[in-house]
N, C-alpha and C positions, 0 to 999 in steps of 0.2 A: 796398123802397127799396134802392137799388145802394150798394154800398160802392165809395167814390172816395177818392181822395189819399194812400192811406198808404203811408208810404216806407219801405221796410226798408235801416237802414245799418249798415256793417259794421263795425267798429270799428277804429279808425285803430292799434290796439298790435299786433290781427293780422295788418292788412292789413302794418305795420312789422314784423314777423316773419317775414313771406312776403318779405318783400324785400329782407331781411338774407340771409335764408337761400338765395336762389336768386344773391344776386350773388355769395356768400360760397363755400357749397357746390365748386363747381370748385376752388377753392385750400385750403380745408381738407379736402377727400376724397382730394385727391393727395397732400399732407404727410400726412396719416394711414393711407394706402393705402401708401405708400414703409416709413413707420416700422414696418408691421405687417409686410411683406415681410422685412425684416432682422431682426425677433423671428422668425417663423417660422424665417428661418434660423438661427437661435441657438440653436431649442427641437430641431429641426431636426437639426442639427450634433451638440448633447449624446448626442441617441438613439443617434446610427448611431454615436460614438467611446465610446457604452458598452460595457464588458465584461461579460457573465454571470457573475454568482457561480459557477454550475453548472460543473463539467466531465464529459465525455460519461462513458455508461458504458461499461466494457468488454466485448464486443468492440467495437469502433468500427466503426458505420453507414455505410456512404459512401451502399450502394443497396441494396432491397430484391430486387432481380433476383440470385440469385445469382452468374451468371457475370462481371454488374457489380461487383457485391462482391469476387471472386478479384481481379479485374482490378486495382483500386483499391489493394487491399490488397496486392498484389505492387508495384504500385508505389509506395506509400509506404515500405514497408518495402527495397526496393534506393534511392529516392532522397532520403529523411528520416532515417529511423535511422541515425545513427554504426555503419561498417562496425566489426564483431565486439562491437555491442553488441546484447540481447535484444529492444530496443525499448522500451515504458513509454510514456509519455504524452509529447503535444507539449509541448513548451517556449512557452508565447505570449513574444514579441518585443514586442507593442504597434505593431508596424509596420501589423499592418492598420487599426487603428482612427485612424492618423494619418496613414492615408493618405487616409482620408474630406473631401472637399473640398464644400461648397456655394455655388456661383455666385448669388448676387441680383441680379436684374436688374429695377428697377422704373421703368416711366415713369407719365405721368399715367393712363393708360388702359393700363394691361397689367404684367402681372407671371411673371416667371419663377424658379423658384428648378430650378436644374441640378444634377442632384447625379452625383460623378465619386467613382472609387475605382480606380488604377491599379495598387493591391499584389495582387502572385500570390497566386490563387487565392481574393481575393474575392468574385468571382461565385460560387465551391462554398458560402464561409460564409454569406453575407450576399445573395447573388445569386440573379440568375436560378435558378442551378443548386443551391441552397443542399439539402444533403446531410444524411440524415434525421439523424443525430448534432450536429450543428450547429444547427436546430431546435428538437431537445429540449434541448437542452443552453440555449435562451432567447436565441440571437440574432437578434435583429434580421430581417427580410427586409426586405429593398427595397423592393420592389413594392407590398406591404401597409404599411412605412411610407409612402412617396408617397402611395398611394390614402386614408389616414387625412388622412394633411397636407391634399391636397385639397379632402376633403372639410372637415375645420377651417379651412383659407386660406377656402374660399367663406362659410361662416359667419361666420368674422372680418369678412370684407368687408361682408356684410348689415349684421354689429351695427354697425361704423364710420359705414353709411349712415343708420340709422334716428341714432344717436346726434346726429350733425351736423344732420339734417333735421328730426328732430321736437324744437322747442327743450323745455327745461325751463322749465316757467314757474313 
């Protein structure tokens, strides 16, 4: 004997959940995608305007290369050290770490977080060029922080998505 008539229905609280959430979604993933933007920038911001406890040790590193090392080290010493003094450790100012700028830029669909540092010789601490005493000594690089952020900014965004989309019931 054929089985006939039976109707499978779906239940009217999910099918109301599925359509909460798709009319919904667009507008609470952009306020939530924006708000997550401007955290990143804050957690963001803290990193790169921290100081290491550490100060280098001496001699001071600039480069592994010797003739780089002379180089550096002649020119610290004629344009840092106080003329007729022996030299001794840098004085930090706090100007580099205030000088750390981050840009958030969030639309509904895109996000950028720019980060800018226009004080001398941040590229050698903190930068591109960040010089092996600097390193050790526990600051920060750039390029490894961006590439962490990244990769946590893309996670953020996943958790944001599932959280909005898959309700709690």
């Amino acid at each position: 004997m054929a089985i006939t008539g039976i109707n499978i229905q779906i239940d009217s609280d999910v099918l109301a959940a599925v359509a909460y959430t798709a009319n919904n979604a667009p507008g609470l993933m952009a306020t939530a995608y924006k708000r997550q933007i401007r955290s990143l920038r804050g957690r963001l911001l803290a990193r790169l305007k921290a100081y290491p406890q550490n100060v280098p040790n001496l001699p001071f590193i600039w480069s592994y290369d010797p003739v780089k090392q002379a180089r550096a080290r002649r020119w610290y010493f004629a344009n840092k050290v106080p003329k007729g003094s022996k030299g001794g450790r840098y004085q930090r100012t706090g100007k580099l770490a205030e000088a750390w700028n981050v840009v958030a830029t969030a639309s509904d669909y895109s996000g950028i977080l720019a980060i800018e540092n226009d004080a001398p010789g941040a590229i050698y601490v903190q930068g591109e060029y960040q010089v092996p005493s600097h390193y050790d000594t526990g600051w920060e690089n750039i390029n490894d922080l961006a590439s962490e952020f990244q990769e946590q900014a893309s996670n953020e965004v996943m958790q944001i998505w599932f959280t909005i989309t898959i309700p709690k019931g």
